[in-house]
C-alpha positions in Angstrom: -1.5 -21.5 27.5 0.9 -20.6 24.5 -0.2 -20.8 21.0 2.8 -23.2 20.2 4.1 -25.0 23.5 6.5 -27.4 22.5 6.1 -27.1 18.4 8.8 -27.9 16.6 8.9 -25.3 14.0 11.1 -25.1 10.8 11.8 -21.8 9.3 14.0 -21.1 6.2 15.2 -17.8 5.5 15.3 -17.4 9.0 18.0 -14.5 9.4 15.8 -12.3 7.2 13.6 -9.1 8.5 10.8 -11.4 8.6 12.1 -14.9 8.9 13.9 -13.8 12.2 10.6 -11.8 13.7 8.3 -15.2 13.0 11.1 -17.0 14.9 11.3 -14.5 17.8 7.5 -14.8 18.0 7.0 -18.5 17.6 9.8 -18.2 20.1 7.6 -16.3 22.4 4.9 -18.6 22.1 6.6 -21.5 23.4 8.0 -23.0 20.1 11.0 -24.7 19.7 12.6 -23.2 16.5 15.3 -24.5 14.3 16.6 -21.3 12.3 18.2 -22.4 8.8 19.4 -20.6 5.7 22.8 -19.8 3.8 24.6 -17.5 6.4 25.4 -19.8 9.4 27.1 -16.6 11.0 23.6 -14.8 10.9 21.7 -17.6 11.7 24.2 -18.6 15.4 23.5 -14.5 16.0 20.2 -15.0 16.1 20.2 -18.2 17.9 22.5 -16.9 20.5 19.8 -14.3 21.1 17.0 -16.5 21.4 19.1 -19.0 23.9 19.7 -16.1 25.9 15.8 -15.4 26.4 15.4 -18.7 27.7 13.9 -19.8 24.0 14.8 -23.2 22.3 16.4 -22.7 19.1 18.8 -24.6 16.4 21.0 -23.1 14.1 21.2 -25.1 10.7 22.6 -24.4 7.6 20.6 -25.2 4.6 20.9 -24.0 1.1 16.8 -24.4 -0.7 18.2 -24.9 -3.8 19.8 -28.2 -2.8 17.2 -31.0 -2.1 20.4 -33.1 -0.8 21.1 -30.2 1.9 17.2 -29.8 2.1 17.3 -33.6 2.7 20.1 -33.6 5.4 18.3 -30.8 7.7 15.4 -32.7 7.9 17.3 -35.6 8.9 19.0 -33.5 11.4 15.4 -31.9 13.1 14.2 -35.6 13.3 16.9 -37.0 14.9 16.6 -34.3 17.8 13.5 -33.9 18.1 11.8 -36.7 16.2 9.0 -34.6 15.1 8.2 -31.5 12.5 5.2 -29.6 13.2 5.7 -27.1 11.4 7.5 -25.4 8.7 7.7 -21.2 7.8 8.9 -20.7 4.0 10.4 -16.9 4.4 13.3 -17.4 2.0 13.7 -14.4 0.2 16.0 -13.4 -3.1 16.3 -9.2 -4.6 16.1 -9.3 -8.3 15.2 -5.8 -9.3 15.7 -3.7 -12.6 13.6 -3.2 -15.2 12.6 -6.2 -17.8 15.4 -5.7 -20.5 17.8 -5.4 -17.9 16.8 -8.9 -15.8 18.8 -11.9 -17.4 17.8 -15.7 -18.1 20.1 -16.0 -14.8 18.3 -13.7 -12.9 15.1 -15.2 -13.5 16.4 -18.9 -12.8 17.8 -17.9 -9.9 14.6 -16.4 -8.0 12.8 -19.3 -9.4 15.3 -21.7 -8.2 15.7 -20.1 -4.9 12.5 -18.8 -4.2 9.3 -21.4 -5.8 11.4 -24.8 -6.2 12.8 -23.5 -2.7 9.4 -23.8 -1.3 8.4 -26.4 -3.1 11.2 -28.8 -2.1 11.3 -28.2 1.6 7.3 -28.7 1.5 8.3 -32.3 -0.6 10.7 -32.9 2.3 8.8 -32.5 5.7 4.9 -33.7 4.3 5.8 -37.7 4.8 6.8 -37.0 7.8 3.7 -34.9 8.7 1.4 -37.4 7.3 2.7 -40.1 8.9 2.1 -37.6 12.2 -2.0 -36.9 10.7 -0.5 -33.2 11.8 1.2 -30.4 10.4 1.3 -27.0 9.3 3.0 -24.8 6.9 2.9 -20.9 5.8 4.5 -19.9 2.8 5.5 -16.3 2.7 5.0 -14.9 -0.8 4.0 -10.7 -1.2 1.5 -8.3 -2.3 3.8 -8.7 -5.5 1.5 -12.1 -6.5 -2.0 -10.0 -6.6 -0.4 -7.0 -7.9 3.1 -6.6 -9.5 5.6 -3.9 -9.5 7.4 -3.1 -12.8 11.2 -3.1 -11.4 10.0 -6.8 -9.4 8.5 -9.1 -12.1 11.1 -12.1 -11.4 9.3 -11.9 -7.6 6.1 -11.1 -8.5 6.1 -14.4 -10.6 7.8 -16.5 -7.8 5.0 -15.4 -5.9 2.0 -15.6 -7.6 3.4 -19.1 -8.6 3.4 -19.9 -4.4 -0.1 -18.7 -4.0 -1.0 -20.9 -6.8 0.9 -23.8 -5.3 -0.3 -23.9 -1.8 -3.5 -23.6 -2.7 -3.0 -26.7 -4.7 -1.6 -28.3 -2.7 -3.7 -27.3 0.0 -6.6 -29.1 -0.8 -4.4 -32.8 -1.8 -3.5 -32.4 2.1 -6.8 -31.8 3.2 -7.5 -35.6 4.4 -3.7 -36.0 6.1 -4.2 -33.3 9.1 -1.9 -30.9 7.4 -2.8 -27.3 7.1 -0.9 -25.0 4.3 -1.0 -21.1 3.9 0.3 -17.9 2.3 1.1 -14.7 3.8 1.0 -12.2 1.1 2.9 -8.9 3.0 2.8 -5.3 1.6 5.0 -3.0 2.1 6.8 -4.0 5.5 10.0 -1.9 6.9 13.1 -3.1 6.1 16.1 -2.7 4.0 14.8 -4.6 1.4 11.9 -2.8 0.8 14.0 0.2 0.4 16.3 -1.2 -2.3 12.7 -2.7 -4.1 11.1 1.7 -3.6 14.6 3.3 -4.7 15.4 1.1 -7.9 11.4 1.8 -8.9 12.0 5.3 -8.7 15.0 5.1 -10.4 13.6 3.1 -13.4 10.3 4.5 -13.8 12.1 8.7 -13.0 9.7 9.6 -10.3 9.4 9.9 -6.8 9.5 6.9 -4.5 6.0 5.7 -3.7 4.4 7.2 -0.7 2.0 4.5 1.6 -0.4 5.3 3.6 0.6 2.2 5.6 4.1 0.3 5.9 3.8 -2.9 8.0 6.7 -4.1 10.2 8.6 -7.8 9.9 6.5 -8.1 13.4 3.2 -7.8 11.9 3.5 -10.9 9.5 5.2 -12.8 12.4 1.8 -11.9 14.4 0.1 -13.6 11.6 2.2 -16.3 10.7 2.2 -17.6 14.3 -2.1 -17.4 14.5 -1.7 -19.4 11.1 0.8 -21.9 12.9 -1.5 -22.5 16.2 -4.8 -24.1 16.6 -6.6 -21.3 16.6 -6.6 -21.4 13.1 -7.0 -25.5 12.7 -10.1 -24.9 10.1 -8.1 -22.2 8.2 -6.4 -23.8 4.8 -5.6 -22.8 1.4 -6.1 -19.3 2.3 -4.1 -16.3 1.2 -3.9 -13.2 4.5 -3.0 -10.0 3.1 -1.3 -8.2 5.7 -0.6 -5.3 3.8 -2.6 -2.2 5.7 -4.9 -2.3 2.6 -2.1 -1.4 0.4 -3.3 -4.1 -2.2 -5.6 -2.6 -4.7 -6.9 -6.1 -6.1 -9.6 -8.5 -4.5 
């Protein structure tokens, strides 16, 4: 049996390296996915892809910074498929440069975007998990939260700020049947992550950083999905590293 037959799954910041991989795997698992974020062209690409596999998947487009667009998706996923089992947080927002350089507006933004993003889809889908006495979420926040780099601090906050948050609110959810988590990747392939290793070279005037291990957007969907199914029902309030052991904290 698959690890999410007929879950209705919502994942933001879905046309991202990592946001599209946990919807190809939740996808391959028997999920039905509903795809949102700002680009609707990215997110029907992706969609398209998906229906053509044989998948079920929903284009939306939702803007996190918006509880009123937040508000109106959820609206939309219940009237089709009267459920949410799920939700994926994998919004992501590049603020690099080093601290003198990062404005009040840069800040704001990646909080706006990236923690109140998280926080007011999580706000939006729990009444209707409780009322279920099911759910569960995973928060993607980064190796950034344990261990900061210098030319990422607006991040680094954001997620530290997550980990804090879901743990919280973790344990207030503990008696409603709904499960909440953090994936905390390392380094992980993508074009992202080589903006993040060039402008760190750049600031600090040496090399880029060398690791012994770079993840792929497919590893985290690996663990996101585990996190998702009931494999992991007595798993909450935890923070996975899936970083190859690139995170030097405990």
């Amino acid at each position: 049996m698959k690890l999410l037959s007929d879950r209705v799954i919502w994942i933001t910041g879905a046309s991202g390296a990592i946001g599209s991989a946990i919807a190809e795997r939740a996808c391959a698992e028997g999920a039905r996915v509903i795809l949102s974020g700002r680009s609707l062209e990215k997110l029907v690409t992706l969609t398209d892809l998906l229906i053509s596999k044989g998948h079920a998947a929903t284009a939306i487009q939702v803007d996190v910074t918006d509880s009123a667009s937040i508000k109106i998706a959820v609206q939309q996923i219940l009237s089709e498929f009267k459920r949410i089992d799920c939700l994926v947080n994998s919004t992501s927002i590049s603020a690099f440069g080093s601290f003198q350089d990062l404005s009040d507006e840069t800040w704001l933004e990646v909080i706006d975007t990236k923690i109140l993003g998280y926080m007011r889809t999580m706000r939006a889908v729990l009444p209707q998990m409780t009322s279920q006495g099911s759910g569960s979420i995973v928060n993607i926040s980064g190796r950034s939260g344990h261990q900061p780099t210098t030319t990422h601090l607006p991040g680094a906050c954001a997620n530290a700020a997550i980990n804090v948050l879901d743990k919280g609110l973790a344990d207030a959810m503990l008696d409603h049947g709904v499960r909440i988590n953090t994936i905390a990747p390392g380094p992980i392939v993508s074009a992202r992550f080589d903006k993040l290793q060039s402008m760190t070279a750049s600031v600090n005037g040496q090399a880029v950083q060398k690791f012994k291990q770079t993840g792929t957007p497919e590893d985290v969907a690996n663990a996101a999905v585990w996190l998702l199914s009931d494999q992991a029902r007595h798993i909450t309030g935890t923070i996975m590293s899936v970083d190859g052991g690139a995170t030097a904290t405990v």
